[in-house]
PDB file of N, CA, C and O in Angstrom:
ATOM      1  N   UNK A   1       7.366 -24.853 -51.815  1.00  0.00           N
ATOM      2  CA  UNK A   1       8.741 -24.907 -52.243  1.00  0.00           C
ATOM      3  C   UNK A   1       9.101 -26.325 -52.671  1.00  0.00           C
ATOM      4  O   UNK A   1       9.748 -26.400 -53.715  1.00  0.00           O
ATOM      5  N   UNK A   2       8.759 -27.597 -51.974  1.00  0.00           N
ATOM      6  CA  UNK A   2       9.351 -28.436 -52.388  1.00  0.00           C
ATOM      7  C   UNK A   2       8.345 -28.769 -53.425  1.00  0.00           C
ATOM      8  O   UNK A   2       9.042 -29.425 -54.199  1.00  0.00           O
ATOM      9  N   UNK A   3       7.164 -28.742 -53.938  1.00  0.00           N
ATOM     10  CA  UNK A   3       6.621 -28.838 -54.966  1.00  0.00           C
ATOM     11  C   UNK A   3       6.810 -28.282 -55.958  1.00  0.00           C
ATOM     12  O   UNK A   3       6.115 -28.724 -56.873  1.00  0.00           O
ATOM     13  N   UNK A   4       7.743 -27.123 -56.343  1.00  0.00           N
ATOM     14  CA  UNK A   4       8.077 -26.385 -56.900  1.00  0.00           C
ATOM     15  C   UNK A   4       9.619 -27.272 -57.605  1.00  0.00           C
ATOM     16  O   UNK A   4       9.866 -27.417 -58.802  1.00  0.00           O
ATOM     17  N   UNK A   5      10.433 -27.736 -56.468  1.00  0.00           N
ATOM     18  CA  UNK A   5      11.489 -28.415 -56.937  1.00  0.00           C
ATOM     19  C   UNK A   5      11.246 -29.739 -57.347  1.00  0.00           C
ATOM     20  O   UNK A   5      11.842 -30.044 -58.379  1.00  0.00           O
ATOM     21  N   UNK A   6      10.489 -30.688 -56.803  1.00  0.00           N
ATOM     22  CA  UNK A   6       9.730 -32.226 -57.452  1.00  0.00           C
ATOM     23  C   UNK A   6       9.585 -31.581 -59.190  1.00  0.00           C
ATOM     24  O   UNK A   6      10.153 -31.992 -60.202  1.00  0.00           O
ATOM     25  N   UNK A   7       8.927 -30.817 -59.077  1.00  0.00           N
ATOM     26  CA  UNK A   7       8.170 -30.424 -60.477  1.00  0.00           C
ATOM     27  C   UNK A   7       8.911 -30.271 -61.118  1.00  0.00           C
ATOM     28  O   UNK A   7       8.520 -30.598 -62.239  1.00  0.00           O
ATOM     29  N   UNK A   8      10.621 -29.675 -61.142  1.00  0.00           N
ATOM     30  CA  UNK A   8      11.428 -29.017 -62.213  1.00  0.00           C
ATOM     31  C   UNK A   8      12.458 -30.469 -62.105  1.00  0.00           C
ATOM     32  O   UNK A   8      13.170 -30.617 -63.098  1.00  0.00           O
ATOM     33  N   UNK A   9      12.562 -31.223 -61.336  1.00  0.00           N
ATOM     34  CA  UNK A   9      13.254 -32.012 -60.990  1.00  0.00           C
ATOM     35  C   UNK A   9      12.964 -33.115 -62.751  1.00  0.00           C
ATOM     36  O   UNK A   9      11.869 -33.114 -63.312  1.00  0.00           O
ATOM     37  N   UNK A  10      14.101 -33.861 -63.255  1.00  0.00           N
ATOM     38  CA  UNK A  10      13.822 -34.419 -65.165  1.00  0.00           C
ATOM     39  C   UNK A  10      13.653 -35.888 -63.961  1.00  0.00           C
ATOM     40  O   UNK A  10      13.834 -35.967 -62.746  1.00  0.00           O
ATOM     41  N   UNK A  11      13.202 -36.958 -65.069  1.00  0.00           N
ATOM     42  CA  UNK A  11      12.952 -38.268 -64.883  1.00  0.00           C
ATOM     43  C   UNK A  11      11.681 -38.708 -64.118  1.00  0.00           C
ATOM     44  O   UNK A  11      11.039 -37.797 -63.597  1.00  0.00           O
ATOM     45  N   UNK A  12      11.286 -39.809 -63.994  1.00  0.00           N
ATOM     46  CA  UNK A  12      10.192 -39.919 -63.491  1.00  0.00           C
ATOM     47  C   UNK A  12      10.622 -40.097 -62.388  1.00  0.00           C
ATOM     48  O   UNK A  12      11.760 -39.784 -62.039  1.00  0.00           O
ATOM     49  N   UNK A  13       9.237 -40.962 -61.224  1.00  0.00           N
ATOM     50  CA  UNK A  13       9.302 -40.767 -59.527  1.00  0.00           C
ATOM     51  C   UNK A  13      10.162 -41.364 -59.188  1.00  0.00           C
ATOM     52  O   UNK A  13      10.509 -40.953 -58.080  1.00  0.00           O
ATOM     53  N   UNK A  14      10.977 -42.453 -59.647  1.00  0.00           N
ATOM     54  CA  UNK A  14      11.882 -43.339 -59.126  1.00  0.00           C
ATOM     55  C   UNK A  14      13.223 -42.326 -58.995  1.00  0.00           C
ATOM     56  O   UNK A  14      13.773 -42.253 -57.896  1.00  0.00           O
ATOM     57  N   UNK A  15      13.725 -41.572 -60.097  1.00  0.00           N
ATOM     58  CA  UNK A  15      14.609 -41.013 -60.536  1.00  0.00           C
ATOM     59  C   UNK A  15      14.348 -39.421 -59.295  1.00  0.00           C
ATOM     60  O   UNK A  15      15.107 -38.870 -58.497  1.00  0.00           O
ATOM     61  N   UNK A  16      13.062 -39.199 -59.663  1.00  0.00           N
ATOM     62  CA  UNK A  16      13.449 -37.794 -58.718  1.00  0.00           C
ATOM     63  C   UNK A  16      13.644 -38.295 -57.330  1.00  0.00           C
ATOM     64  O   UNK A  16      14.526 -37.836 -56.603  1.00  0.00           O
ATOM     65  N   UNK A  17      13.000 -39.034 -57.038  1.00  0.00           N
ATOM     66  CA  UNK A  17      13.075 -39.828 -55.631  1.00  0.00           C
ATOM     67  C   UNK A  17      15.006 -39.461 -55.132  1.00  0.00           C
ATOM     68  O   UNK A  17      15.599 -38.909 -54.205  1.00  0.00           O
ATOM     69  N   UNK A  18      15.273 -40.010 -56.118  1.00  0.00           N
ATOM     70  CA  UNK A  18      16.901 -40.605 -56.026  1.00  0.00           C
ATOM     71  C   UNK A  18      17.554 -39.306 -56.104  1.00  0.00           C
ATOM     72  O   UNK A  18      18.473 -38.996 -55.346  1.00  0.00           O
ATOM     73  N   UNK A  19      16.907 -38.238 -57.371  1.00  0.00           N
ATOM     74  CA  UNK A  19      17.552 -36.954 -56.949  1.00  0.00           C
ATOM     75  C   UNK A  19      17.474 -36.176 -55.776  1.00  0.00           C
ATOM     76  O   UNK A  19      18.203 -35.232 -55.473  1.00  0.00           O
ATOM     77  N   UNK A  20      16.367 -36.730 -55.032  1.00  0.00           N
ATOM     78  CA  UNK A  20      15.256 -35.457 -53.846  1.00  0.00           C
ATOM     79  C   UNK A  20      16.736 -35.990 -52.500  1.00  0.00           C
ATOM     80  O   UNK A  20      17.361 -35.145 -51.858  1.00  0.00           O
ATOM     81  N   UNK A  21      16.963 -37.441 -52.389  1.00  0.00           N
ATOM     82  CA  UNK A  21      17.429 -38.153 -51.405  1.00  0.00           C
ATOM     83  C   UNK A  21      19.111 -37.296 -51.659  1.00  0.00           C
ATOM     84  O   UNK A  21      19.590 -36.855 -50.615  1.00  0.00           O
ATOM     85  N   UNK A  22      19.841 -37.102 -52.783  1.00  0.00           N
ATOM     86  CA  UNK A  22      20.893 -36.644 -53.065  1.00  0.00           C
ATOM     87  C   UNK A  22      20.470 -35.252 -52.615  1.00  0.00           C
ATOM     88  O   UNK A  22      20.642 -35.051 -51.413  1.00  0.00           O
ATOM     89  N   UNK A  23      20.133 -34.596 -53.075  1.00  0.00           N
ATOM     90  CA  UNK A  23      20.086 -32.832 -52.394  1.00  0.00           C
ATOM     91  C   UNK A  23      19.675 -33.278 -51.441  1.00  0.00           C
ATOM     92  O   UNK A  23      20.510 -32.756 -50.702  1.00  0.00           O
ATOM     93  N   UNK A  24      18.932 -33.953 -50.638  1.00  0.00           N
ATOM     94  CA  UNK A  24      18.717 -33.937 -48.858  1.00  0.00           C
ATOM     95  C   UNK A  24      20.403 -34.381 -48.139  1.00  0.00           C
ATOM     96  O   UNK A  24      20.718 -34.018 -47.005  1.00  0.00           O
ATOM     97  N   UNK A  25      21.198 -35.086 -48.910  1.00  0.00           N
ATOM     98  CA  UNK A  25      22.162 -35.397 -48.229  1.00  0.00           C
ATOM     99  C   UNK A  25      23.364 -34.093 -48.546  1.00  0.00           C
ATOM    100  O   UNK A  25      24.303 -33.829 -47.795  1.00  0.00           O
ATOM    101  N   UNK A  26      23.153 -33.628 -49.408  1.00  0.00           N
ATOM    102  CA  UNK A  26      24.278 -32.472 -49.810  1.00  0.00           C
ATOM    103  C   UNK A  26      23.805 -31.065 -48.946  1.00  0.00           C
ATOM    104  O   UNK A  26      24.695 -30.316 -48.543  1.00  0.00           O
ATOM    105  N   UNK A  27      22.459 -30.761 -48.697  1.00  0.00           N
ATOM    106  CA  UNK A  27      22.086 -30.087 -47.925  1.00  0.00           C
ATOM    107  C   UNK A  27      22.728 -30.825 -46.322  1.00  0.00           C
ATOM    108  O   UNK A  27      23.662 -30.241 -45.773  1.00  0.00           O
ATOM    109  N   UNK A  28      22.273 -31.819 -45.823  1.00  0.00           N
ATOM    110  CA  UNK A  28      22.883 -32.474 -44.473  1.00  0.00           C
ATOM    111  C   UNK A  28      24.699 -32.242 -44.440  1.00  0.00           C
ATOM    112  O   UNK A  28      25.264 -32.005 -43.372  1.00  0.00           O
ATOM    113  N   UNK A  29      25.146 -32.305 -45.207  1.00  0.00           N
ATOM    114  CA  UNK A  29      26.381 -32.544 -45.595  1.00  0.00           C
ATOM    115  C   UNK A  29      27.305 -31.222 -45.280  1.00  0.00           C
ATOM    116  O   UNK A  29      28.372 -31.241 -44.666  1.00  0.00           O
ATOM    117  N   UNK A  30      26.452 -29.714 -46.011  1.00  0.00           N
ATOM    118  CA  UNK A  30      26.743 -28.942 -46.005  1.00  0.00           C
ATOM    119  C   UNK A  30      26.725 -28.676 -44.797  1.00  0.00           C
ATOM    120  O   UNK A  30      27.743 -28.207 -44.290  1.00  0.00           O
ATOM    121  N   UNK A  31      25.540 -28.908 -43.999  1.00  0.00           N
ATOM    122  CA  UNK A  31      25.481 -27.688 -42.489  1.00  0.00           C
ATOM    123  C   UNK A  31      26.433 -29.123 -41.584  1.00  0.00           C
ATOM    124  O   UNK A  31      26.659 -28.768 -40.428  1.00  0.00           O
ATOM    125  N   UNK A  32      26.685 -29.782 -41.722  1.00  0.00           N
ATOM    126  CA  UNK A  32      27.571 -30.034 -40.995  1.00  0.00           C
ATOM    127  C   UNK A  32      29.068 -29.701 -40.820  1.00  0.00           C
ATOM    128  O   UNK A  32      29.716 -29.564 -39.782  1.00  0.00           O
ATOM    129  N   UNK A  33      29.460 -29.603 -42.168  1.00  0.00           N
ATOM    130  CA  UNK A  33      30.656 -29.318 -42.603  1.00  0.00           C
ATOM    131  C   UNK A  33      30.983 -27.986 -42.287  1.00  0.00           C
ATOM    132  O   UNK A  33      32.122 -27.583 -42.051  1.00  0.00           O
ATOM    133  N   UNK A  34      29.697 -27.147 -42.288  1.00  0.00           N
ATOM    134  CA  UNK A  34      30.328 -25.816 -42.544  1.00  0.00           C
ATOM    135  C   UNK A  34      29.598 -24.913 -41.968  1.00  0.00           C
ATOM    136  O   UNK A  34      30.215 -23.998 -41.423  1.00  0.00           O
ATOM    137  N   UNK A  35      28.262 -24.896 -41.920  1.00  0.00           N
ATOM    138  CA  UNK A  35      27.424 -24.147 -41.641  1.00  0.00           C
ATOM    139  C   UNK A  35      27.238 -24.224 -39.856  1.00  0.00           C
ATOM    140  O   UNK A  35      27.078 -23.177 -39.229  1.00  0.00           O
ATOM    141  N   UNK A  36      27.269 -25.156 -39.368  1.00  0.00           N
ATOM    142  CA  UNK A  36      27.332 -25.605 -37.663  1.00  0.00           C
ATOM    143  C   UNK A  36      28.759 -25.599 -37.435  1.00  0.00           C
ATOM    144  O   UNK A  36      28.893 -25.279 -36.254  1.00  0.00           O
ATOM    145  N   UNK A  37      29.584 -25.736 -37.812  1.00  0.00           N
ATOM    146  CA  UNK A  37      31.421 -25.513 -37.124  1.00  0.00           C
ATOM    147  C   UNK A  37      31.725 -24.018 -37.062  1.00  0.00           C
ATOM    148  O   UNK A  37      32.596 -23.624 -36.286  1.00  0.00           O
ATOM    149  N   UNK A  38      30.973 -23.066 -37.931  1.00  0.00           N
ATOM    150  CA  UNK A  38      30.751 -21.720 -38.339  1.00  0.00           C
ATOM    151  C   UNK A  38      29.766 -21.063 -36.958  1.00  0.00           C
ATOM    152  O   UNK A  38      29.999 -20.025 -36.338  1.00  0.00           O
ATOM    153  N   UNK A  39      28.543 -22.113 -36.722  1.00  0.00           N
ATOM    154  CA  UNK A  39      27.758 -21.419 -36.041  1.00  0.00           C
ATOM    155  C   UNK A  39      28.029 -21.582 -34.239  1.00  0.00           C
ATOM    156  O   UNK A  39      27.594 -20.763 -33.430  1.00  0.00           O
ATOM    157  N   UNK A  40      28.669 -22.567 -33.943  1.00  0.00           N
ATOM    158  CA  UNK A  40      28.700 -23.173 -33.020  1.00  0.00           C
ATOM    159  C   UNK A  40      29.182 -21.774 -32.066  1.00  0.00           C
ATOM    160  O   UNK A  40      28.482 -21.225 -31.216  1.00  0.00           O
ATOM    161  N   UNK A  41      30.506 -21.406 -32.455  1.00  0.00           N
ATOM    162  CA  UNK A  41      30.667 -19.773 -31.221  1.00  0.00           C
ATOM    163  C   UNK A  41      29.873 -19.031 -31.134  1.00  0.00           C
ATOM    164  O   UNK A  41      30.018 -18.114 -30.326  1.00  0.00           O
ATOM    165  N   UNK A  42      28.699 -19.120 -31.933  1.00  0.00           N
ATOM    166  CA  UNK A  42      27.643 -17.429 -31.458  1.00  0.00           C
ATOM    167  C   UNK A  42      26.625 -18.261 -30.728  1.00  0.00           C
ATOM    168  O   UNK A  42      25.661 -17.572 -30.394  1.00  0.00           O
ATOM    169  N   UNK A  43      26.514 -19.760 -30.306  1.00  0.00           N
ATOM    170  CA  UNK A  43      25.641 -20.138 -29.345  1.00  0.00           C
ATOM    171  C   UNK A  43      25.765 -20.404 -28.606  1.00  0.00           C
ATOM    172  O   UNK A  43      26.802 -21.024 -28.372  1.00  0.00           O
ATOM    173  N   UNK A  44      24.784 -20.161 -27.561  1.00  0.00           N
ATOM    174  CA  UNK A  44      25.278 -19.732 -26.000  1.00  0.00           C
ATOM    175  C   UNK A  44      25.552 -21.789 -25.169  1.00  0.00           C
ATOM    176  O   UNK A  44      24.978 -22.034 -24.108  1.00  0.00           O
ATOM    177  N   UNK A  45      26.284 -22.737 -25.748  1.00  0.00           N
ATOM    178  CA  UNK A  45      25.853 -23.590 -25.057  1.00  0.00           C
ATOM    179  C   UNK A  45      26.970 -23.500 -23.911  1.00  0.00           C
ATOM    180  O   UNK A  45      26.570 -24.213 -22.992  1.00  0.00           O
ATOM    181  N   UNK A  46      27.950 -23.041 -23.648  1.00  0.00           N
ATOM    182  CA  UNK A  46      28.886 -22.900 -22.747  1.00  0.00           C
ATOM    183  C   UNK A  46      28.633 -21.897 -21.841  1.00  0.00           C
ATOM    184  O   UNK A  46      29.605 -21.713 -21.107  1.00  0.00           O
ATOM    185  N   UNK A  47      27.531 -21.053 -21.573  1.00  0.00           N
ATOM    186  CA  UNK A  47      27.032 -20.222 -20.875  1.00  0.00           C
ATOM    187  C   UNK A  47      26.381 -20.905 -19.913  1.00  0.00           C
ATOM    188  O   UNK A  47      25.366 -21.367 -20.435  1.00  0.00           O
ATOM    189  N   UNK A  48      26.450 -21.245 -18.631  1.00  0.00           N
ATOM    190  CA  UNK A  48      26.421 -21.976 -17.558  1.00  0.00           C
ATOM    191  C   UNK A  48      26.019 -21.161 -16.527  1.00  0.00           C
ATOM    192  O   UNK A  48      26.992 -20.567 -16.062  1.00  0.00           O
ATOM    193  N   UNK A  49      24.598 -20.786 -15.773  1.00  0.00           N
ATOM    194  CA  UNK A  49      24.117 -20.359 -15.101  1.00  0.00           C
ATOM    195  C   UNK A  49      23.972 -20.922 -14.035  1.00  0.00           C
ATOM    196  O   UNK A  49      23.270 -20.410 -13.163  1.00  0.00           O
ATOM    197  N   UNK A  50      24.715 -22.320 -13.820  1.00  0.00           N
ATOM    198  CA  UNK A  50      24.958 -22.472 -12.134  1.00  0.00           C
ATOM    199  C   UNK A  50      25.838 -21.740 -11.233  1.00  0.00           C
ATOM    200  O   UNK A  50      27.022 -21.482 -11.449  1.00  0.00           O
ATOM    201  N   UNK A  51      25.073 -21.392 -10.078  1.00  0.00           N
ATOM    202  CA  UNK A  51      25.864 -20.231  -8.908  1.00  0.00           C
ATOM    203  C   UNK A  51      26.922 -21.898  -8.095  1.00  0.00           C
ATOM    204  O   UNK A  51      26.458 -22.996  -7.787  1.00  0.00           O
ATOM    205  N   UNK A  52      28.307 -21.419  -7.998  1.00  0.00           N
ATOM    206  CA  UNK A  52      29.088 -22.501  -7.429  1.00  0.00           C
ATOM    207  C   UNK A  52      28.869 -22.248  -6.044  1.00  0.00           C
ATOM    208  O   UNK A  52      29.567 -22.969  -5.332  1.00  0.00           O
ATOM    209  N   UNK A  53      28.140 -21.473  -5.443  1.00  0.00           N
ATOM    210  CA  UNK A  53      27.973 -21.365  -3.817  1.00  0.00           C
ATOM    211  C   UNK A  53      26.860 -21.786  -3.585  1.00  0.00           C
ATOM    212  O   UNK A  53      26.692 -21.709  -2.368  1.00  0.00           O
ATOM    213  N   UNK A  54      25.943 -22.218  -4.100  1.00  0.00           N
ATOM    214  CA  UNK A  54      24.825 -23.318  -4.022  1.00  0.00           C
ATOM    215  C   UNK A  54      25.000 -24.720  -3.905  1.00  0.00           C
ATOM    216  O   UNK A  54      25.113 -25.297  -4.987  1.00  0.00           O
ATOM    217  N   UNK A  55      25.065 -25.608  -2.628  1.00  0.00           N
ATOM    218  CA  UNK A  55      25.354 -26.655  -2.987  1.00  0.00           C
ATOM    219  C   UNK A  55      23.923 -27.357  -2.967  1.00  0.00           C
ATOM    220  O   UNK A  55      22.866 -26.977  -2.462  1.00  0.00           O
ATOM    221  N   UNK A  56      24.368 -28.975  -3.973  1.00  0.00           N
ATOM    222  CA  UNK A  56      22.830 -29.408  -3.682  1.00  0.00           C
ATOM    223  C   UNK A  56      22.586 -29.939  -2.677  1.00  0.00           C
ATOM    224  O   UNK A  56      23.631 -30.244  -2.103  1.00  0.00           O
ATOM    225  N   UNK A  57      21.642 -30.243  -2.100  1.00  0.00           N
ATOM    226  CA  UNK A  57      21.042 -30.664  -0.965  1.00  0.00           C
ATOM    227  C   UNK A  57      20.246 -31.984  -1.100  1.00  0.00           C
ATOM    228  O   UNK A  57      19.661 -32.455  -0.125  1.00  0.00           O
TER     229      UNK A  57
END
């Protein structure tokens, strides 16, 4: 896949370089913005399997 996009990508290595670094940040960009604020309620991190009648010892 990513050889597939290098390859269609115009300009030489300096230039795709600079394009590859822009879609890595618009991809980063996206799942932060939207894709993880979206996903965050269907994962279990607030599911807390400590028994409160266990104390530690």
């Amino acid at each position: 896949m990513y050889g597939w996009i290098w390859r269609h990508l115009p300009g030489n290595t300096w230039v795709k370089a600079l394009i590859s670094l822009v879609l890595v940040l618009a991809v980063v960009f996206v799942l932060f913005q939207y894709v993880f604020p979206w996903a965050e309620p269907l994962l279990p991190f607030n599911d807390v399997t400590v028994d409160e009648g266990m104390a530690a010892r």
